[in-house]
matplotlib code that plots the C-alpha trace (Angstrom):
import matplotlib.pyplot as plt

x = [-1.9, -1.2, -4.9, -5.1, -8.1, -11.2, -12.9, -12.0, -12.2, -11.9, -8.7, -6.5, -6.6, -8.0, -8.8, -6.0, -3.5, -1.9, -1.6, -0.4, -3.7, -4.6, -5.2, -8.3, -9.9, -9.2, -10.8, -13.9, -14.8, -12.6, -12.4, -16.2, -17.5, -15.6, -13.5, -10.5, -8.4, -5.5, -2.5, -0.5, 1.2, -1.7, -4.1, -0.9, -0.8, -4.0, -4.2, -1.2, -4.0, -6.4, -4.4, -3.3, -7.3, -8.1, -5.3, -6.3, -10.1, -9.0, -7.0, -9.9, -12.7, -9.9, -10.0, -13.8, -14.3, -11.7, -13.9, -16.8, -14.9, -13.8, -17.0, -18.9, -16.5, -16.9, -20.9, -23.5, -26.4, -29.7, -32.4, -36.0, -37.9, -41.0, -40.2, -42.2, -41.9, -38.5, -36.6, -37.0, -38.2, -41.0, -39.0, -35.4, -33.4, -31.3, -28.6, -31.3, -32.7, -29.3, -28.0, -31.3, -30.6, -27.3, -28.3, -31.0, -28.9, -25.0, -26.2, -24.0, -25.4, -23.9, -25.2, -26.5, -24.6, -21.6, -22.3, -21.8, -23.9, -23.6, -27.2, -30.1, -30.2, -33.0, -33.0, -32.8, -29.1, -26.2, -24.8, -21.8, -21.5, -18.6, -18.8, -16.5, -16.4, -12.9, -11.0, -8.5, -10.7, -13.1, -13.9, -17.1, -20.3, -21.9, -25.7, -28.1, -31.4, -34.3, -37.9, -40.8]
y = [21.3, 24.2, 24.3, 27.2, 29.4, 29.3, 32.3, 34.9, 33.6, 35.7, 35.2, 32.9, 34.5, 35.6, 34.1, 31.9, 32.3, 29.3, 29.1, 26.1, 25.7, 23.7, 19.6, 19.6, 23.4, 22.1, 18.6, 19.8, 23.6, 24.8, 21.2, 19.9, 23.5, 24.8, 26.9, 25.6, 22.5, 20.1, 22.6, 20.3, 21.8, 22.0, 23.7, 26.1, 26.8, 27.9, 30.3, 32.7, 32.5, 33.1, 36.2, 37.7, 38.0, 39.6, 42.0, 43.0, 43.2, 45.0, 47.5, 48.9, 48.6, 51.2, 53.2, 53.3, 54.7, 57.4, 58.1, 58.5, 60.3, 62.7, 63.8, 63.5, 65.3, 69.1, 68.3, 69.0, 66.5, 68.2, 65.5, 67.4, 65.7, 66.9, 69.5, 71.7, 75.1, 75.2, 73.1, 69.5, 66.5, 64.4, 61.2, 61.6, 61.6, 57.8, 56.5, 55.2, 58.5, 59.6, 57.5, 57.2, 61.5, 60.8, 59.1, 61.0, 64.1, 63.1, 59.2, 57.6, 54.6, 53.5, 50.6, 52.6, 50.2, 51.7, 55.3, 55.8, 58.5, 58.0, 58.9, 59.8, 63.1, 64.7, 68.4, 70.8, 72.4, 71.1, 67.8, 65.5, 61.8, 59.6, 57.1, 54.3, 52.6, 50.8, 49.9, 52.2, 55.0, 56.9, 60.2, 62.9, 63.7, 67.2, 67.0, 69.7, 68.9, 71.2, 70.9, 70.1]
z = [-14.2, -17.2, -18.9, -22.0, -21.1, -23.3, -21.3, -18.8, -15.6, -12.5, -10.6, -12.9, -16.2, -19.4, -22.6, -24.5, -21.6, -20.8, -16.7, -13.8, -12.1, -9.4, -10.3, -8.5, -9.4, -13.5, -13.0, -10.8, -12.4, -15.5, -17.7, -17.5, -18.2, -21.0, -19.5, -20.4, -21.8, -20.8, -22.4, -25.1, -28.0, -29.9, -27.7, -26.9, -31.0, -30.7, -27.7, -29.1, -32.1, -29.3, -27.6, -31.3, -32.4, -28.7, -29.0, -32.8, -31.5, -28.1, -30.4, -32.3, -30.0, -27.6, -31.5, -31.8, -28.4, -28.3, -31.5, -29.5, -26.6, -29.5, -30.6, -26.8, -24.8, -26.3, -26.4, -24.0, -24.2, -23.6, -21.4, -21.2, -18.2, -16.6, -13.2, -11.1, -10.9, -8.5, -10.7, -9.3, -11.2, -10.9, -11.1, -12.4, -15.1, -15.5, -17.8, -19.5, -20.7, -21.3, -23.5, -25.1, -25.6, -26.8, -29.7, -30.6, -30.7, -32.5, -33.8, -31.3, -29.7, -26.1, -24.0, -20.7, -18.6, -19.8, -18.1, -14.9, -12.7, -9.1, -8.6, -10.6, -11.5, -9.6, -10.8, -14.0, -14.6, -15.9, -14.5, -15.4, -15.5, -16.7, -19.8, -19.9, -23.4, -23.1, -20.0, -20.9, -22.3, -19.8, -20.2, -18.6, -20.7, -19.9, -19.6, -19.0, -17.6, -18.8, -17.7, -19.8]

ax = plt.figure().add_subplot(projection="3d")
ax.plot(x, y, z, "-o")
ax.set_aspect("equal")
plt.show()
């Protein structure tokens, strides 16, 4: 059955794509929740309507965070946490705090799911993690880690 795409859904498509689907996986799962509709001419009209607003939207949220990368990348971001004598913190320093630090120091705001530290950051010095704004923009954010 060809059904137009109202959502992403994982392994068949994206939103406004028209794709052949199985008869029984569009009755039972994509049709009675929204996910998509029977394709007619119509309904196929209004996906390349669907696909032309994504790609304009796509286009300058991929601007807005090479903006970002831009001004991030030559900066170090300074996180004060509280540490004992031989540089270790009590606790540790999360994307949380760093993109709370980020703000607070250049004005941009960036959700903390969208850096990516592979563990929390346990001791003063300088540390990297990586930010990923776009799918196709990802770039590293320098961080030093001073104690309090």
């Amino acid at each position: 059955m060809r059904v137009v795409l109202h959502a992403d859904v994982e392994g068949v498509g994206t939103k406004g794509e028209v794709v052949e689907v199985a008869d029984g996986h569009a009755r039972n799962l994509l049709l009675p929740s929204g996910q998509a509709v029977k394709a007619t001419e119509g309904s196929e009209a209004q996906a390349e309507g669907m696909r032309r607003r994504r790609a304009i939207k796509d286009a300058s949220d991929r601007a807005s965070a090479e903006e970002v990368a831009k001004v991030l990348v030559p900066t170090t971001v300074t996180v004060t946490a509280k540490a004992g004598t031989e540089g270790r913190l009590f606790g540790s320093v999360g994307t949380a705090e760093v993109a709370e630090a980020i703000e607070e120091q250049t004005g941009i705001v960036i959700d903390r799911r969208r850096l990516i530290l592979d563990e929390p950051i346990k001791e003063t010095g300088e540390h990297q993690l990586t930010a990923r704004l776009h799918p196709a923009v990802q770039f590293p954010v320098r961080i030093e880690v001073v104690g309090a």
